[in-house]
FIGU-13369 format. One record per residue: x, y negated, z negated of N, C-alpha, C in turn. Coordinates in steps of 0.05 Angstrom, whole numbers, plus 5000, padded with zeros to 4 digits. Each point is the difference from the previous one (the first is absolute). Example, Ala and Ser with C-alpha at 12.3 -4.5 7.8 and 13.67 -1.06 7.14 Angstrom:
526451144844498249765000501849765000 499349795014501649764999498549784986 
***
This chain:
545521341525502149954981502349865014 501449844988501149805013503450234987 501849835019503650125001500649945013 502649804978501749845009502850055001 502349935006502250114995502149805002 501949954982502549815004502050144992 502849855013501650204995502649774987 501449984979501149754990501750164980 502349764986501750094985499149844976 501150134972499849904983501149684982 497649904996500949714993501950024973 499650164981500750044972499850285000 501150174973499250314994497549984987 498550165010496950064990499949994966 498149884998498849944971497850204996 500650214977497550194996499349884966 497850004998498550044973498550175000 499650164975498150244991501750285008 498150164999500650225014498150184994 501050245012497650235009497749895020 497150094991498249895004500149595000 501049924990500549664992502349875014 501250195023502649835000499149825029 500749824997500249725022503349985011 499849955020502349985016499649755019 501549754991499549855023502749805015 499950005020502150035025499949705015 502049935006499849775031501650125020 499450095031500549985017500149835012 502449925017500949835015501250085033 498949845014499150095034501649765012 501750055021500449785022498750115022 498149775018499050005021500649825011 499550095034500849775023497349834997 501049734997498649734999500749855020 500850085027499449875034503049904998 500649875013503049825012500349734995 502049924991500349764994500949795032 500449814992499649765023502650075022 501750184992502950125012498450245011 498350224993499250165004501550254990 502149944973499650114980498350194993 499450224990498150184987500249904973 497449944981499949914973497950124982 500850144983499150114976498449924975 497850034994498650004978500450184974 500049944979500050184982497050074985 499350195002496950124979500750154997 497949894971501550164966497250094997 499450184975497650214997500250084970 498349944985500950154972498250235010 501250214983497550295004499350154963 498350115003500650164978499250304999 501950104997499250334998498650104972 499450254991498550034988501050334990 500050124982499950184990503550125007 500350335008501850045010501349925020 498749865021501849875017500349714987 499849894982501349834995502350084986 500050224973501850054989502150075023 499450085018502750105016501849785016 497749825012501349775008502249874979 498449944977501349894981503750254981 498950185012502950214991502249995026 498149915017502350135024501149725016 499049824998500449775016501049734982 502049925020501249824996499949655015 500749805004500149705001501350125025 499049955023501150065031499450215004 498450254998499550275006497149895021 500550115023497749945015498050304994 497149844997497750265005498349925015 498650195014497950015018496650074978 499149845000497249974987497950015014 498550194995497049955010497350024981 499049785005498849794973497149955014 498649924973497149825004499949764992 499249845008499349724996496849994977 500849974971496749974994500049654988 497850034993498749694993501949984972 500849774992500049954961498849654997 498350095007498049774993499549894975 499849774983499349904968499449745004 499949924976498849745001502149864975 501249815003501649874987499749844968 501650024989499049784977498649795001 499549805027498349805005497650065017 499250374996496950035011500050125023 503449925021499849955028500350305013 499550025023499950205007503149985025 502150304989501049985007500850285023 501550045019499550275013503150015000 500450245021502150214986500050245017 503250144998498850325019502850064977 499650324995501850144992500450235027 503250005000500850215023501050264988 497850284999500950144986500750225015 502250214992501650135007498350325001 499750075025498250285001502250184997 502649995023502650155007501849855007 502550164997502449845009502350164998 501549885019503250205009502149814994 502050194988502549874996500949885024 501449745011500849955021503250064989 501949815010501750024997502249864985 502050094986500249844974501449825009 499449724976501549804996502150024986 502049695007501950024994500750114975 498949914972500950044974498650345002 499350125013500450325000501650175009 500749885021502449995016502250064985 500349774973502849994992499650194972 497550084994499350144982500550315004 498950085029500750275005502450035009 502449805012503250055004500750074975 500249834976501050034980499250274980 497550095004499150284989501450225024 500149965018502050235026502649944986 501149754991503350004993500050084985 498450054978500950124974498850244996 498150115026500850334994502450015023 500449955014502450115005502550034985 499949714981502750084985498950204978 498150024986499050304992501250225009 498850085024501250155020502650095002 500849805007503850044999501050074974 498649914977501150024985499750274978 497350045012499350264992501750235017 499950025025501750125016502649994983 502449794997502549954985499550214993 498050004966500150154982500350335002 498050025021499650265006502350105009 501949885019503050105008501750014980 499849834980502250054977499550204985 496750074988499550204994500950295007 500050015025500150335020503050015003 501949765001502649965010501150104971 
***
């Protein structure tokens, strides 16, 4: 059995259709790798991208929990999606599908999603507190 693993941030927020048993979840990860030195000897970067698709509960979760820049760690299979085209031809194909996977670490637009849910329980907080002192006072 073959296992593979990449580890990348999100190109867009995950697209789910269906659900339960039916739900599809599908993803682009995005990777920089070292691509050798330039003519200065520079270090220079490649970018590979990866669509994936999860499947059942772990897709629903990808798709609930993750956001456009949230890095995850995937470990996937490579299978065939082989067909034959409207003109007969024979065309090939791999789908990269999602066995497991860990939250990495969030991106920016979560970032600014979980400050703003901490700011406003805190002013909750405080303000609940207020209350409670005016109350007892």
């Amino acid at each position: 059995m073959q296992s593979n693993m990449f580890i990348g941030r999100l190109a867009a927020t995950p697209v789910i259709s269906g659900s339960g048993d039916r739900a599809v979840c599908k993803f682009t990860l995005i990777q920089n790798v070292y691509a050798g030195k330039d003519d200065s000897g520079a270090a220079r970067e490649k970018t590979v991208s990866l669509q994936f698709t999860a499947f059942r509960g772990r897709g629903e979760a990808i798709a609930k929990n993750c956001m456009k820049g949230d890095q995850l760690i995937v470990n996937y299979t490579i299978d065939n999606n082989n067909y034959k085209n409207g003109s007969g031809e024979d065309v090939f194909g791999y789908n990269f599908n999602v066995q497991e996977f860990e939250f990495g670490a969030a991106g920016a637009e979560k970032r600014k999603q979980l400050n703003q849910q901490s700011s406003n329980g805190e002013q909750s907080q405080s303000a609940g507190a207020n209350a409670y002192q005016q109350a007892k006072g």
